[in-house]
C-alpha positions as CSV (number, residue, x, y, z in Angstrom):
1,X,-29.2,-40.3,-24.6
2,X,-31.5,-43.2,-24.4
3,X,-33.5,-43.7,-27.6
4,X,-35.8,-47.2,-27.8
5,X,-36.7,-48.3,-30.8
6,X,-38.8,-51.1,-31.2
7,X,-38.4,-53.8,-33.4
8,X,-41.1,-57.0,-34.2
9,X,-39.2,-60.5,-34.3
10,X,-40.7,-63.6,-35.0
11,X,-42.1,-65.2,-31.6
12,X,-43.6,-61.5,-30.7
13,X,-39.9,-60.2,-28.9
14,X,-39.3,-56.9,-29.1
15,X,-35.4,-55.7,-28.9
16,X,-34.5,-52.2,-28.0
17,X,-31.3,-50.1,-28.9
18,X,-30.1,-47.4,-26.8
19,X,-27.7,-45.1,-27.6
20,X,-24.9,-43.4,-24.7
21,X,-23.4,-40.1,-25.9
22,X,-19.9,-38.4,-25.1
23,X,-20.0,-38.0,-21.8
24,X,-22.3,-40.3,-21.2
25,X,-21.9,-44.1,-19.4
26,X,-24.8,-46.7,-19.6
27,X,-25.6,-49.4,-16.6
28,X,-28.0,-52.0,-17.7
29,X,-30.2,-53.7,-14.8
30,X,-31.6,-57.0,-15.8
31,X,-34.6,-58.8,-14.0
32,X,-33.4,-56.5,-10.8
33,X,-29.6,-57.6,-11.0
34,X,-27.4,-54.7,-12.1
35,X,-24.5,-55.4,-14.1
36,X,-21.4,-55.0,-12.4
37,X,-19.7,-52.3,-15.8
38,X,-19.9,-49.3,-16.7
39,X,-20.7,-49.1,-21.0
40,X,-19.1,-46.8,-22.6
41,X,-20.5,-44.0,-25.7
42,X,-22.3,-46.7,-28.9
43,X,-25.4,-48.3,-29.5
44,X,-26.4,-51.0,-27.2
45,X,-29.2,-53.8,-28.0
46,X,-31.3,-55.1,-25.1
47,X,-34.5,-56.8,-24.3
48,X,-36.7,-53.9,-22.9
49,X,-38.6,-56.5,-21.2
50,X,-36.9,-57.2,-17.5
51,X,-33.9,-54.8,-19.0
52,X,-33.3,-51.3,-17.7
53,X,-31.2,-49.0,-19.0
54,X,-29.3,-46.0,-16.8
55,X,-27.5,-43.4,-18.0
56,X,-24.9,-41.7,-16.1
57,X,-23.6,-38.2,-16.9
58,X,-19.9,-38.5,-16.2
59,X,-19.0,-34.5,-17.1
60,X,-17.9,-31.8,-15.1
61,X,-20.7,-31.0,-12.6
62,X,-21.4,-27.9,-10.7
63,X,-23.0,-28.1,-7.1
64,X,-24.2,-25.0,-5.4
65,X,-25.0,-24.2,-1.7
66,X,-25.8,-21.3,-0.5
67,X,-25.4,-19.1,2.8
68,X,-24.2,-22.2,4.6
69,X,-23.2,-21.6,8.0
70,X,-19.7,-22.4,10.1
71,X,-17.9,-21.2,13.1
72,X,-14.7,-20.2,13.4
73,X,-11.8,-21.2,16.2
74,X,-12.6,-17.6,18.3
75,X,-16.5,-18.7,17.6
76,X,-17.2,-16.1,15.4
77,X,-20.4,-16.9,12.9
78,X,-19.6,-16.8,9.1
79,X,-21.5,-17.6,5.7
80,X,-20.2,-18.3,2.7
81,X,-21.6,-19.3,-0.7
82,X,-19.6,-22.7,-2.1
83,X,-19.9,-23.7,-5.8
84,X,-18.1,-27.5,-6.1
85,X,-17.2,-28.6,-9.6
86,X,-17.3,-32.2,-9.8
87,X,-17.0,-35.6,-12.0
88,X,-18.2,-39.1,-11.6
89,X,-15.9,-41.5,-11.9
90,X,-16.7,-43.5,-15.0
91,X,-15.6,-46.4,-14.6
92,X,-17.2,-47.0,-11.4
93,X,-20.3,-45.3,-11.8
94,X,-22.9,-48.7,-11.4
95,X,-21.0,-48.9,-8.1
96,X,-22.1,-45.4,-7.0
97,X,-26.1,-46.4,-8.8
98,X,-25.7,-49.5,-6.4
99,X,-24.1,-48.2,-3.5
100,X,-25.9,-44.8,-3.4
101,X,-28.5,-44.4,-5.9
102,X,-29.5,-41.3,-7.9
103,X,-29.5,-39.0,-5.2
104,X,-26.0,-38.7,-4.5
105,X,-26.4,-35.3,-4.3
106,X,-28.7,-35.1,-1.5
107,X,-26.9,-37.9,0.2
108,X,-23.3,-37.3,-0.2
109,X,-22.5,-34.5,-1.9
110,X,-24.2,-31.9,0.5
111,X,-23.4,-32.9,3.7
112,X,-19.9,-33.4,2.8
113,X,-19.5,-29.6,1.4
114,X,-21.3,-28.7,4.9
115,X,-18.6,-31.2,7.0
116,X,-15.7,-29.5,5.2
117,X,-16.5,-25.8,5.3
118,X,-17.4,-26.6,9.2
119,X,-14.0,-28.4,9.9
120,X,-12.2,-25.8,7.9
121,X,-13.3,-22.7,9.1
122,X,-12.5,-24.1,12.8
123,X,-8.9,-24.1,12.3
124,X,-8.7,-20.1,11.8
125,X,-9.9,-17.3,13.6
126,X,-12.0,-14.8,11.6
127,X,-9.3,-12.0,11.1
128,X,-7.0,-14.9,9.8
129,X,-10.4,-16.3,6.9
130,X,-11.0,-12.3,5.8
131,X,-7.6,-12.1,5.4
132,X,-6.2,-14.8,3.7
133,X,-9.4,-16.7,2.5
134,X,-7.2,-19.0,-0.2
135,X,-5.9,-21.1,2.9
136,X,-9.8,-22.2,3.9
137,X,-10.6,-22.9,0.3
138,X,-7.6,-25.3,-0.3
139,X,-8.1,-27.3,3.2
140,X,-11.9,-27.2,2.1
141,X,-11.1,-28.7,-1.0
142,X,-8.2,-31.2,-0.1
143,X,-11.6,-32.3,2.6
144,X,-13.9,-32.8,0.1
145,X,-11.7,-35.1,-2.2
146,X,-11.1,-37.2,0.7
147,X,-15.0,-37.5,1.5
148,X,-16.2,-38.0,-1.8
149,X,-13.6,-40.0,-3.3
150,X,-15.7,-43.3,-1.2
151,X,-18.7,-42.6,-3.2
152,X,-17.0,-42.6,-7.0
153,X,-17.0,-38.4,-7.0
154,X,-14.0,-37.1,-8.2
155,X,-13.7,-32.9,-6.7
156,X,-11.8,-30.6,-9.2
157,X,-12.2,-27.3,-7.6
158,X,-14.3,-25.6,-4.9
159,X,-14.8,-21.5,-4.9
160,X,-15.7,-19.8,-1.9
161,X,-18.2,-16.7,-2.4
162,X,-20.2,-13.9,-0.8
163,X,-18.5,-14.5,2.3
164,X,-20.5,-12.5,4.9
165,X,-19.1,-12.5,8.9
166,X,-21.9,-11.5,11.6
167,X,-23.2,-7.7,12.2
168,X,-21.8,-7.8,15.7
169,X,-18.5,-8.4,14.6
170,X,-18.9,-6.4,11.4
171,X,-19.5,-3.2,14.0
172,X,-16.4,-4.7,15.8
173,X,-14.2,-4.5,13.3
174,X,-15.2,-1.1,12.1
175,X,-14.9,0.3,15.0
176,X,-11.7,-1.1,15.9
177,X,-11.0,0.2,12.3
178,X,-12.0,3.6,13.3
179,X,-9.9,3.6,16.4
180,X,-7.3,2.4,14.4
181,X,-7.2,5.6,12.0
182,X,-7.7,7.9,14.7
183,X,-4.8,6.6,16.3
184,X,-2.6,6.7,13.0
185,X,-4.2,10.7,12.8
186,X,-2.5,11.3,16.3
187,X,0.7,9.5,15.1
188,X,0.5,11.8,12.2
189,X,-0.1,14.6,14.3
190,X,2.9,14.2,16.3
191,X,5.5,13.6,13.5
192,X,4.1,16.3,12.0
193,X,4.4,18.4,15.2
194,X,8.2,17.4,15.2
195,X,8.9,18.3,11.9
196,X,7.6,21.6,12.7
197,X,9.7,22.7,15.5
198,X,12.4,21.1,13.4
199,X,11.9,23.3,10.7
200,X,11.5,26.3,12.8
201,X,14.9,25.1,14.9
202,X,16.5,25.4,11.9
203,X,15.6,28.4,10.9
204,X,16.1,29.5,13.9
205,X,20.0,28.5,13.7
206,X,20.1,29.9,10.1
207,X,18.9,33.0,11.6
208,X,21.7,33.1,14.1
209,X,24.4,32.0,11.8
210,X,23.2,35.0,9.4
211,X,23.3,37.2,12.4
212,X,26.5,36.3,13.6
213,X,28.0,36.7,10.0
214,X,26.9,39.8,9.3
215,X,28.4,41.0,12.4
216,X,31.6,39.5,12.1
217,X,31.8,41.4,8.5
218,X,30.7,44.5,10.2
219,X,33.7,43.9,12.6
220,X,36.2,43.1,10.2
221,X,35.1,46.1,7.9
222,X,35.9,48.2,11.4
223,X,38.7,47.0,12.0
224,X,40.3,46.9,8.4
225,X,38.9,50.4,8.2
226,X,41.0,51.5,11.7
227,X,43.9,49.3,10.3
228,X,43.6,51.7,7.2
229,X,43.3,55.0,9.5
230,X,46.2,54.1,12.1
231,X,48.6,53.1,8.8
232,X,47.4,56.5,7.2
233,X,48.0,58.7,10.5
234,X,51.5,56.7,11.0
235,X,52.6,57.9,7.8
236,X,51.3,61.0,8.1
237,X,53.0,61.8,11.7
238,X,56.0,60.3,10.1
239,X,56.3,62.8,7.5
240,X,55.3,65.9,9.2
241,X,58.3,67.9,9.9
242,X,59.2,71.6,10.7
243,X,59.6,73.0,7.5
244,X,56.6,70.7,6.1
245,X,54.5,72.6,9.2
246,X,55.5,75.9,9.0
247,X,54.8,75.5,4.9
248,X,51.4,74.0,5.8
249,X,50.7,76.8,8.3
250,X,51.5,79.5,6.1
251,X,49.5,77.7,2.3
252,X,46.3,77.9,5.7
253,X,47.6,81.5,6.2
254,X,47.1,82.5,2.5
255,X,43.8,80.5,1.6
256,X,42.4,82.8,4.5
257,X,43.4,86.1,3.3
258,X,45.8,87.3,5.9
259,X,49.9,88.7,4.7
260,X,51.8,85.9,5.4
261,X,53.8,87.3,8.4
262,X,57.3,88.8,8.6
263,X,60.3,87.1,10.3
264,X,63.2,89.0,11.3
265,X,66.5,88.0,13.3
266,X,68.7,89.9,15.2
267,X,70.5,89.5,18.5
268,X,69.8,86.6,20.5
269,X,66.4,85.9,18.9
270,X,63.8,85.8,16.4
271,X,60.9,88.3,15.6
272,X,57.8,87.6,14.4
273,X,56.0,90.3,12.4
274,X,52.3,90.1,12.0
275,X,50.8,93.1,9.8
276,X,48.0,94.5,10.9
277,X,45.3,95.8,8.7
278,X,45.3,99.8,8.6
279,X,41.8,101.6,9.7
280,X,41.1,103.9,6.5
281,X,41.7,107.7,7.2
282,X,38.7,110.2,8.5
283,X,37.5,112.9,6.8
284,X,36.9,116.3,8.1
285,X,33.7,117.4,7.8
């Protein structure tokens, strides 16, 4: 910060001190020459007659532009808001006073940001920028430093923001966006389908399997059962003989009632005797 503070000598000179802050450099022009240095933070003393004093603000800088326009390499329209941050170099800043002026910013600084966004953006497409935006900042930024570094600006960073593509291809790309989900939907649709008759397929076969189970243990319960029957009536037939049959016919005899009949032998042969039951005597009337 420049302050001048007067001071009465003999002879009528006046001598000034100005004072440069941190942060700050000082360039002195003197009867229109300027000197060829940069001074540094401290209190200078100078002749304020024929002796100017410029300060020079050497900190981190921000510089704005907005909506500024570029075309990609498919020559698709896109804007973009670009915030530089920025430093003059300070020990060369009376070259930029004398080589540029004041203005820098006006001269240099803004028509370099709009030369690098332009020459960046035309080495994507726009589906490559809205994608992977980091790529077009760096190359923006590597652009700049090389610009500016002519005019004594050093380029820290540059951020890219609000980045806006035109309506048309907005409606492009939602619409290929829609056609894109609809066809994911259908793709869906058919997996799904296929899962489906898997399912069923299988249930299906399970249904089979059961089926074809249950009958073979209805099969083998047959023929264990017939196994059982034919062992039973083997034994059976092998133990029935005469005696046991005439014993069986005669325990059928009695559990029905009937005298068990008489056998008699004599001669050449063999008599069978069957009683018959007696009608009951009638009474005379």
């Amino acid at each position: 910060m420049k302050r001048i503070i007067p001071v009465t000598i003999v002879a009528m000179l006046t001598v000034a001190c100005g004072q440069v802050d941190p942060g700050e450099r000082a360039v002195f022009t003197r009867w229109g020459q300027m000197d060829q240095k940069c001074y540094g933070e401290g209190f200078y003393w100078y002749e304020p007659i024929g002796t100017n004093m410029d300060e020079v603000l050497i900190k981190t800088q921000k510089f704005e532009v907005k909506k500024l326009a570029a075309a990609t390499s498919d020559v698709q329209e896109v804007h973009a808001d670009i915030a530089v941050q920025f430093r003059i170099d300070g020990d060369k800043c009376h070259l930029l006073l004398t080589q540029i002026g004041h203005d820098y910013q006006d001269k240099v600084l803004a028509p370099a940001v709009l030369d690098a966004l332009k020459a960046g953006t035309a080495h994507f497409n726009l589906a490559t920028i809205i994608r992977d935006r980091e790529k077009l900042r760096e190359m923006v930024r590597a652009d700049l430093k090389a610009r500016l570094a002519p005019a004594y600006l050093i380029v820290l960073d540059v951020n890219l923001t609000n980045f806006d593509v035109s309506k048309a291809f907005s409606a492009a790309v939602e619409a290929k966006q829609i056609e894109e989900q609809k066809s994911e939907q259908k793709k869906w649709q058919v997996v799904q389908a296929v899962r489906d008759a898997e399912v069923k397929a299988a249930q299906a076969r399970g249904d089979a399997d059961a089926a074809r189970e249950q009958a073979k243990g209805a099969a083998d319960a047959l023929r264990t059962t017939g196994q059982a029957q034919a062992e039973y009536n083997s034994k059976v037939s092998a133990s029935l003989t005469p005696i046991l049959v005439q014993q069986q016919a005669i325990e059928a005899w009695r559990s029905g009632g009937a005298q068990v009949p008489h056998v008699s032998s004599g001669g050449t042969g063999m008599l069978l005797q069957i009683p018959v039951p007696q009608a009951a005597p009638r009474q005379e009337k």
